[in-house]
N, CA, C and O of each residue as an XYZ file, in Angstrom:
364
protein
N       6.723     72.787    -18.167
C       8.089     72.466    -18.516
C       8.250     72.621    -20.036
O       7.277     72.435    -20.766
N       9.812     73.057    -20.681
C       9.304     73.634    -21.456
C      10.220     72.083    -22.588
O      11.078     71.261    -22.266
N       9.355     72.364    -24.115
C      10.282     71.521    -24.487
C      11.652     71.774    -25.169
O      11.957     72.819    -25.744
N      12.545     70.525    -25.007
C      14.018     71.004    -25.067
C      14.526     70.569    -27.015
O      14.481     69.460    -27.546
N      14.841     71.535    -27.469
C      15.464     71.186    -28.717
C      16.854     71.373    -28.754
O      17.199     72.550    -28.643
N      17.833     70.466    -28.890
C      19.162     70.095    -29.367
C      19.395     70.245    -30.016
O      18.709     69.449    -30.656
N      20.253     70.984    -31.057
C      20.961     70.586    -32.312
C      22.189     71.065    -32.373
O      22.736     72.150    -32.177
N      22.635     69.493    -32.843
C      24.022     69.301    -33.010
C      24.886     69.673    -34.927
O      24.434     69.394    -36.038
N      26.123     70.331    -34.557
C      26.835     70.713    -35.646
C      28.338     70.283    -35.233
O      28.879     70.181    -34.132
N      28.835     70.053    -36.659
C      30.019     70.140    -36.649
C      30.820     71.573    -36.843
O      30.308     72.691    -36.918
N      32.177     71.235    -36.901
C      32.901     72.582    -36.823
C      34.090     72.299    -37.713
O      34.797     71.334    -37.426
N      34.423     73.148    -38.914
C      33.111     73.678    -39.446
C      32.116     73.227    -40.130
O      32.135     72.187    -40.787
N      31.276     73.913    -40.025
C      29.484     73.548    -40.092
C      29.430     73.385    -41.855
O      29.480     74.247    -42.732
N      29.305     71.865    -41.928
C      28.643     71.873    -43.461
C      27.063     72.584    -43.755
O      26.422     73.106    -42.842
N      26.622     72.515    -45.013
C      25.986     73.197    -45.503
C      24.501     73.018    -44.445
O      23.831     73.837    -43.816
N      24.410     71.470    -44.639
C      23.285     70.949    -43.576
C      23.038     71.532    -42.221
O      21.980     71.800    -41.652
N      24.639     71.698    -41.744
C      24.513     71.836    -40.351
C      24.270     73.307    -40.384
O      23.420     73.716    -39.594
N      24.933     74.279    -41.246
C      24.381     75.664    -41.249
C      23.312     75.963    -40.829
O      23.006     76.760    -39.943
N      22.212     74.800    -41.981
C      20.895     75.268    -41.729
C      19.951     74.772    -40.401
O      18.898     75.201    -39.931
N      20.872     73.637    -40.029
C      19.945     73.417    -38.673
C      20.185     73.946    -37.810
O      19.683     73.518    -36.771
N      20.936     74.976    -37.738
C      21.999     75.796    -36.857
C      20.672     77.140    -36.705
O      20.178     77.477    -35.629
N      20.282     77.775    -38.156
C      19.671     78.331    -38.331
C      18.306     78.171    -38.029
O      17.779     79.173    -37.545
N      17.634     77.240    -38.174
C      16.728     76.735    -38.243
C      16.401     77.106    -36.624
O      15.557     77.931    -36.274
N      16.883     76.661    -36.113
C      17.349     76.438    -34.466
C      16.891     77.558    -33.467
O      16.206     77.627    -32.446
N      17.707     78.508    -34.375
C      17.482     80.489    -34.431
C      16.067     81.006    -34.002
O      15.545     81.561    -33.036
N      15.618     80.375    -35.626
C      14.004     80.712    -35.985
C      13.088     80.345    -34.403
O      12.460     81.083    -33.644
N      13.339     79.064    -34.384
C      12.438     78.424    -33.438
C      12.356     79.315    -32.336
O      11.401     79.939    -31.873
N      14.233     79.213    -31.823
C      14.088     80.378    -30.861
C      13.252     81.443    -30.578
O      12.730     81.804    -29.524
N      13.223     81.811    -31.520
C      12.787     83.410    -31.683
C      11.411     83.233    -31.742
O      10.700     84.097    -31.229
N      10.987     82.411    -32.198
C       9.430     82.228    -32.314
C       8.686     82.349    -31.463
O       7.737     83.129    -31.388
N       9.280     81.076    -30.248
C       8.405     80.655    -29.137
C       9.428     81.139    -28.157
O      10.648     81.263    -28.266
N       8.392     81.439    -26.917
C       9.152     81.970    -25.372
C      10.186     80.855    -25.072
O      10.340     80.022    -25.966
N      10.787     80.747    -24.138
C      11.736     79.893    -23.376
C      10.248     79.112    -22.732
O       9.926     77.989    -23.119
N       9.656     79.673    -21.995
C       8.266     78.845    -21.123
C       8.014     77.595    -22.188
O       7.728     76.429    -21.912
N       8.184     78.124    -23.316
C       7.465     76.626    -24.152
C       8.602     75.866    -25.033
O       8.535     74.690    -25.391
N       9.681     76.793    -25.315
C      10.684     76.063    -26.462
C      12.025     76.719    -25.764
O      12.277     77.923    -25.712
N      12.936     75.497    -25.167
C      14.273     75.830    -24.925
C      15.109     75.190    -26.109
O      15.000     74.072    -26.614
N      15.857     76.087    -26.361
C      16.810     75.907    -28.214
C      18.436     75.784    -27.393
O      18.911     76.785    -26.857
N      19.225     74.363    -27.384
C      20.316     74.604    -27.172
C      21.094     74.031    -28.200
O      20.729     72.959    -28.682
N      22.268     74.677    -28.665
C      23.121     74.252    -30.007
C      24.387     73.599    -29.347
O      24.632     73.923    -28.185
N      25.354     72.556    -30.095
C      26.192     72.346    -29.390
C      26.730     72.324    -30.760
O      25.932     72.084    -31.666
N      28.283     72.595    -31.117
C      28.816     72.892    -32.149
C      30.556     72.116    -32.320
O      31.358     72.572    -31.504
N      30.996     71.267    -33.081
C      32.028     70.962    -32.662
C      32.516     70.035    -31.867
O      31.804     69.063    -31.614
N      33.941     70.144    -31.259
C      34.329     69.551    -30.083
C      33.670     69.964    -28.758
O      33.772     69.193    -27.803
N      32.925     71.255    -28.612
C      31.988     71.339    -27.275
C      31.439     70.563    -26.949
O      31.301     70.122    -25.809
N      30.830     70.104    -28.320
C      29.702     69.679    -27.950
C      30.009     67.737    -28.134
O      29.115     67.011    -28.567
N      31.320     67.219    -27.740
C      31.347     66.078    -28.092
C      30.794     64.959    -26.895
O      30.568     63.793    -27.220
N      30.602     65.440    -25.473
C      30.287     65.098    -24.546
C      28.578     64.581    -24.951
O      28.084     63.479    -25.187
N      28.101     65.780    -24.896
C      26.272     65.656    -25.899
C      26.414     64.739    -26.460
O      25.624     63.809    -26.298
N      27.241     64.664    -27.145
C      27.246     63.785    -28.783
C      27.463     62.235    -28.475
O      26.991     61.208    -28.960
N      28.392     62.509    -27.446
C      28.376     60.586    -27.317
C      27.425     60.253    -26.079
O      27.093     59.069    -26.016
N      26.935     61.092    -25.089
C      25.762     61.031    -24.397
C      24.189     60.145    -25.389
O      23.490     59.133    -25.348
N      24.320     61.014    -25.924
C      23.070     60.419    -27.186
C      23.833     59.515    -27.917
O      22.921     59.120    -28.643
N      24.608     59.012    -28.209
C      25.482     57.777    -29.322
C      24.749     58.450    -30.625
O      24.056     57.903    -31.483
N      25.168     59.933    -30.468
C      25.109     60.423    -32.188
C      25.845     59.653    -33.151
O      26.483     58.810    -32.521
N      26.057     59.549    -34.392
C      26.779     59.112    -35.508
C      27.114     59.981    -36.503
O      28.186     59.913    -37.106
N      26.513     60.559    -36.655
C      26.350     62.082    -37.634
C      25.506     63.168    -37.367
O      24.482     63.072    -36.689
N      26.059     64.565    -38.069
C      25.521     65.704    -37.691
C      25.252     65.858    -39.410
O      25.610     65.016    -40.234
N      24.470     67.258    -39.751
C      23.548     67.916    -38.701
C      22.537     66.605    -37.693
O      22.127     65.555    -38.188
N      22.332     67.007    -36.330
C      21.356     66.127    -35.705
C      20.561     67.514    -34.718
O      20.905     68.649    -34.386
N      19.217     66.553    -34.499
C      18.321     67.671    -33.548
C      17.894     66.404    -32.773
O      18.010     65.274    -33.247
N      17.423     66.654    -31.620
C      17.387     65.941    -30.127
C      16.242     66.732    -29.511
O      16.515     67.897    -29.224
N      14.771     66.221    -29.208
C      13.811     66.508    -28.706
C      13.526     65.881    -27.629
O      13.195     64.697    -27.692
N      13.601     66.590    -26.356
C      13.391     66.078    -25.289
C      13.949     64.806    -24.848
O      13.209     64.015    -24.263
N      15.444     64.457    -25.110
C      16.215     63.907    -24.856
C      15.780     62.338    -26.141
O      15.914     61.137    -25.904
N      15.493     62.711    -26.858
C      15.158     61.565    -28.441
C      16.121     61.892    -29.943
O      16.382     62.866    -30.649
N      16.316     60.978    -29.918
C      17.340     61.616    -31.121
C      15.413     61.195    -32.378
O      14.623     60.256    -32.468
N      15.595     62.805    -33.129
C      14.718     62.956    -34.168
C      15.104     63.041    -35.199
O      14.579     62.325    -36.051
N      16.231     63.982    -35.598
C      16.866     63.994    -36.556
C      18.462     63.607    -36.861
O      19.193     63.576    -35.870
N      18.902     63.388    -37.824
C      20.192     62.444    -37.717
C      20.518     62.904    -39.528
O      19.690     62.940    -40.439
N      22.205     63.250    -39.593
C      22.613     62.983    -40.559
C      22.139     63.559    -41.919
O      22.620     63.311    -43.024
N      20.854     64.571    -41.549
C      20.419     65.247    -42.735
C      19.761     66.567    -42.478
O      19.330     66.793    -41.347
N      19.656     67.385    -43.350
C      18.999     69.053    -42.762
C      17.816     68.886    -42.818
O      17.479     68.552    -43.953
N      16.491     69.004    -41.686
C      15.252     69.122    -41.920
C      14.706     69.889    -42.831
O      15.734     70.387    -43.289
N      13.670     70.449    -43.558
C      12.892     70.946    -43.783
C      11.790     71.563    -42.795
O      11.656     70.747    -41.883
N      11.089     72.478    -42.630
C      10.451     73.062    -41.564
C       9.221     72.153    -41.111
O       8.832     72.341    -39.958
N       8.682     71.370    -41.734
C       7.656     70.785    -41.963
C       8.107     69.606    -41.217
O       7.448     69.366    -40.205
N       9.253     68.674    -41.533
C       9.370     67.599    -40.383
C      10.162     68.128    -39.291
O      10.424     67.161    -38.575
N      10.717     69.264    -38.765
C      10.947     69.851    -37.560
C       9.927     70.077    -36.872
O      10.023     69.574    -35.753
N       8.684     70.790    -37.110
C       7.732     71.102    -36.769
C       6.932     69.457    -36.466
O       6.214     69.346    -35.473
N       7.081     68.621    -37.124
C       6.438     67.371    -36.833
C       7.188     66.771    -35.336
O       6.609     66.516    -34.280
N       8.419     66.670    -35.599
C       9.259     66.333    -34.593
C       8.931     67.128    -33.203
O       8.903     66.467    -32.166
N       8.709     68.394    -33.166
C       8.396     68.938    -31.890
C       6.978     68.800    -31.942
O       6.870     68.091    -30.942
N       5.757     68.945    -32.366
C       4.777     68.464    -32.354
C       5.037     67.135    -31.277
O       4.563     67.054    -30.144
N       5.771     66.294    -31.837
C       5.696     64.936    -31.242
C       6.023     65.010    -30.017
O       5.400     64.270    -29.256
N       7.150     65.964    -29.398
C       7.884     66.287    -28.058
C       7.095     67.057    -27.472
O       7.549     67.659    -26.499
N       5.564     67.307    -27.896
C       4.635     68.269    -27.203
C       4.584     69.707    -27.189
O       4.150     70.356    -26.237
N       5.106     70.275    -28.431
C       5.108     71.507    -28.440
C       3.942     72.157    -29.047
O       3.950     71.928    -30.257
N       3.052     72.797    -28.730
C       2.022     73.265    -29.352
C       2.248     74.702    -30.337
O       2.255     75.887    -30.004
N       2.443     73.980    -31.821
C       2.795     74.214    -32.975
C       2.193     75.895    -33.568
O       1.248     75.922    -32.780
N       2.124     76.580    -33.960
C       1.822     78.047    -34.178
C       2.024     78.130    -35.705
O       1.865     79.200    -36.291
């Protein structure tokens, strides 16, 4: 099963949320779907998600249904910690 990464943006996307937007991308692209599913929710789409998890602020990322990040743009290093933690075997 593979693990699930969330990240939430507003619309439009401040600077933060750009990059977790991006960030998001990378991961994608990195790892197969078999090991890393990347879903973005952006906006009013995504406001259902958003009060599902009792978000408060974006940028946010959501690992395997955990809120990890909140209210600030990661750096690659605690993203990578964060899925580490959700069981992703890191590359």
């Amino acid at each position: 099963m593979p693990v699930l990464l969330e990240v939430f943006s507003g619309d439009p996307p401040c600077p933060g949320c750009v990059a977790i937007l991006a960030m998001g991308d990378r991961y994608a692209l990195k790892y197969p779907e078999e090991e890393l599913l990347v879903k973005k929710y952006v906006g009013q789409e995504a406001l259902e998600k958003y009060e599902e998890y009792d978000l408060s602020c974006v940028p946010a990322a959501v690992i395997n249904g955990v809120i990890k990040i909140e209210g600030t743009a990661p750096d690659e290093g605690t993203m990578n910690n964060a899925l580490r933690e959700g069981g992703l075997w890191i590359r």
